[in-house]
C-alpha positions as CSV (number, residue, x, y, z in Angstrom):
1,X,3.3,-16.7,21.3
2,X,-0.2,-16.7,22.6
3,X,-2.5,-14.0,21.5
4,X,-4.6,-12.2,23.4
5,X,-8.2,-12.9,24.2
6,X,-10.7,-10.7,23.0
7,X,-14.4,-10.1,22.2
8,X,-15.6,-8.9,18.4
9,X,-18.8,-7.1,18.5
10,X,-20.1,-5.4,15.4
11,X,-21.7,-2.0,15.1
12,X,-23.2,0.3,12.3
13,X,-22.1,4.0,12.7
14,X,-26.2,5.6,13.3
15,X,-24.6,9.0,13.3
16,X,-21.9,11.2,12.6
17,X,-21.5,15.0,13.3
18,X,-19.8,18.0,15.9
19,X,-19.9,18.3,19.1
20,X,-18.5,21.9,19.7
21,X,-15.6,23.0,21.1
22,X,-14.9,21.5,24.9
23,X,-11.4,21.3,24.9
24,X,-10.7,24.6,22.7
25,X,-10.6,22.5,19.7
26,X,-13.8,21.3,17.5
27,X,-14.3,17.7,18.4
28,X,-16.0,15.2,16.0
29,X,-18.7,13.2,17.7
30,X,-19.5,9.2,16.1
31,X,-22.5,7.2,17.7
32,X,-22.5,3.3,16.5
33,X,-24.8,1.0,17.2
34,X,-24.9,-3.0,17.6
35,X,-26.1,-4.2,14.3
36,X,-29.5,-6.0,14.2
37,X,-29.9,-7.9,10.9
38,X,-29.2,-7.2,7.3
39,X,-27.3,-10.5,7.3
40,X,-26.7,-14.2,8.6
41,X,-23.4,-12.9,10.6
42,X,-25.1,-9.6,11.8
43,X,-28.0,-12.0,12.7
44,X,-25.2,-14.0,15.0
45,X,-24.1,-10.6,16.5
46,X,-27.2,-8.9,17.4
47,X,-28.3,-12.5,19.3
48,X,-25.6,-12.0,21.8
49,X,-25.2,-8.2,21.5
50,X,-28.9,-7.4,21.0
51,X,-28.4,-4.1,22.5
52,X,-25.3,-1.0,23.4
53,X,-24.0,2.2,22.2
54,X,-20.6,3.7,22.1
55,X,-20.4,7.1,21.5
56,X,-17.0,8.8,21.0
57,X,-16.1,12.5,20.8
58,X,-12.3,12.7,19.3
59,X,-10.0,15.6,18.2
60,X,-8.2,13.5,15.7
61,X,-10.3,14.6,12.6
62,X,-8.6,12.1,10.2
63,X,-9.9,9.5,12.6
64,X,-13.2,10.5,13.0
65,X,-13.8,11.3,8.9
66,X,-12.8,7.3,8.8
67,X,-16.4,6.7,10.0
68,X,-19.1,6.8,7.6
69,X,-22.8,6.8,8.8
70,X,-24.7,3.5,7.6
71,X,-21.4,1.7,7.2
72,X,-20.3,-1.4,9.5
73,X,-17.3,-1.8,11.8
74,X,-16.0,-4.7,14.6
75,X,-15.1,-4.2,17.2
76,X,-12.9,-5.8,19.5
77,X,-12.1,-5.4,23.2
78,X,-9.0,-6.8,24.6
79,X,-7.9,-6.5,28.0
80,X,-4.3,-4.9,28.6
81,X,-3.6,-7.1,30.8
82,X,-3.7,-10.3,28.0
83,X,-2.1,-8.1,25.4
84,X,2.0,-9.0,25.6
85,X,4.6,-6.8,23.7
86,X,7.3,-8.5,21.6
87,X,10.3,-6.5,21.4
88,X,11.1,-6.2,17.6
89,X,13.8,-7.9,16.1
90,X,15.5,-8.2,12.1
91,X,13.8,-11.7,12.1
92,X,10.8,-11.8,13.3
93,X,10.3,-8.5,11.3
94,X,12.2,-10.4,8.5
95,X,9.1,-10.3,6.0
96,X,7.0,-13.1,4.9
97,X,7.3,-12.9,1.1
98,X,8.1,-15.7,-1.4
99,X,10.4,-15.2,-3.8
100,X,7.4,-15.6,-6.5
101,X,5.9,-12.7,-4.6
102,X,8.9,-10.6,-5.1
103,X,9.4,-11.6,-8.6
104,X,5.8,-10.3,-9.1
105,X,6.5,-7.3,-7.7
106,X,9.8,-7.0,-9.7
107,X,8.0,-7.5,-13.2
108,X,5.3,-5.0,-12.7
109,X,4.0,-5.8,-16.1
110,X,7.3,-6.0,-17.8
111,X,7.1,-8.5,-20.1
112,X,10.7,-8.3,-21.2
113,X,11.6,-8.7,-17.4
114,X,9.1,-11.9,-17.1
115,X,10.7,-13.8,-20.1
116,X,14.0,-12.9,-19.4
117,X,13.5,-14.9,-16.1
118,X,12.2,-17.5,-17.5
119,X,15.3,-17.9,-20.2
120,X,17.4,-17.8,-17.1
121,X,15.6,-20.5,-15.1
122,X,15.0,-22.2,-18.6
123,X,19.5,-22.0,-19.0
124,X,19.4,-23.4,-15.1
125,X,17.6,-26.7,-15.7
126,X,14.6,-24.8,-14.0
127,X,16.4,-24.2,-10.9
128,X,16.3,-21.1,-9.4
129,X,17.1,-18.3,-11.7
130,X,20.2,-15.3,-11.3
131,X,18.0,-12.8,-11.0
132,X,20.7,-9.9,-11.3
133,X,21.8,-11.4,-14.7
134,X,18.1,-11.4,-15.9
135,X,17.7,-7.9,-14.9
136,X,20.7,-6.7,-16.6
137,X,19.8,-9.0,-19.3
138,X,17.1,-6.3,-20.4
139,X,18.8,-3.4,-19.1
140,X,16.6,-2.9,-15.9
141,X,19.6,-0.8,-14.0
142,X,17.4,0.6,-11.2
143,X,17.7,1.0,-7.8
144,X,13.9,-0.7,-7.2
145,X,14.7,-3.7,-9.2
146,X,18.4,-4.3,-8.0
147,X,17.3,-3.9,-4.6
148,X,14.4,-6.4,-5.3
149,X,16.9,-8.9,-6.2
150,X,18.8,-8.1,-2.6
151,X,15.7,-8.9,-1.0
152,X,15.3,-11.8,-2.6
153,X,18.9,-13.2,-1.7
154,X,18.2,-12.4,1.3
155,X,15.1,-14.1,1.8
156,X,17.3,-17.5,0.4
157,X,19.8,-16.8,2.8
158,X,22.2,-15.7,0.3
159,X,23.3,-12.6,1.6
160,X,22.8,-11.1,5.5
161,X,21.2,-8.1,6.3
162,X,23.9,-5.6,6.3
163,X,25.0,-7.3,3.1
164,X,21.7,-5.5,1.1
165,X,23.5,-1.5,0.8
C-alpha cells in the first residue's frame, strides 16, 4: 500500500485564548506560527517555511486545551485525493506484538510469574513455553492473564480468532 504524499511544516502555538460566542457557543481561538530557530531541525523548517500563520477558532474545547502557548507542533497537509481508505479486516488489524511483548505485559512485575516461565521453557529444552501451565503454576487464575495467553496462541497460530472466548 502506498501512503500518501504530504508536506510537514512545524509551528510554535504564539497564542492561545477566546474568541466569543459566534456560533452560540464560546469558541477557543489558537494562532501558531512557523518556527524560526531554537534548533538545527527548526533551522531546516523556517529555511523553507520562513514565513505563515494558521489561526483556528474551534468549539471542541478538549481540542483546543491540547495546545499550549510556546510549545511546538507539525504539521502535515495531505491532499484527500492521495489519502486511500483500507477497509479493516481481523488481519491486517491482527496486532503486531511478539510473544516477548506479551509475556512482558503478562508478568507486570510478577516475579513468581517470570520464573515460573522460565522453569517451563527451562522443562521444554528452551522451546517455547506452555504458558497456561505456567500461569496456573502460581495460581494466576485471571481473566487478564488467561486471556493474555489466548492472544498469544493466537499470535502462533495456535488457535483462530473465534477460538479466544
Amino acid at each position: 500500500m502506498e501512503l500518501a504524499k504530504s508536506v510537514r511544516a512545524k509551528f510554535l502555538c504564539i497564542e492561545k485564548g477566546e474568541t466569543g460566542y459566534q456560533t452560540g457557543s464560546k469558541q477557543s481561538k489558537v494562532i501558531l506560527q512557523p518556527v524560526t530557530g531554537g534548533s538545527d531541525e527548526n533551522k531546516q523548517f523556517w529555511q523553507w517555511t520562513p514565513t505563515g500563520k494558521i489561526e483556528l477558532s474551534m468549539i471542541n474545547h478538549a481540542a483546543a486545551n491540547q495546545f499550549e502557548v510556546g510549545k511546538e507542533y507539525y504539521v502535515d497537509f495531505t491532499n484527500p485525493d492521495d489519502y486511500k481508505l483500507v477497509e479493516a479486516t481481523v488481519e491486517t488489524l491482527k496486532p503486531m506484538v511478539s510473544e516477548q511483548d506479551l509475556l512482558i505485559i503478562l508478568a507486570k512485575n510478577n516475579k513468581q510469574l517470570v520464573e515460573a516461565i522460565e522453569k517451563e521453557k527451562a522443562a521444554k529444552g528452551n522451546k517455547c513455553p506452555d504458558f497456561e501451565q505456567a500461569i496456573r503454576n502460581v495460581g494466576v487464575e485471571s481473566g487478564e492473564a488467561l486471556m493474555l495467553v489466548k492472544l498469544i496462541q493466537y499470535l502462533n497460530g495456535e488457535k483462530k480468532l473465534d477460538e479466544l472466548a
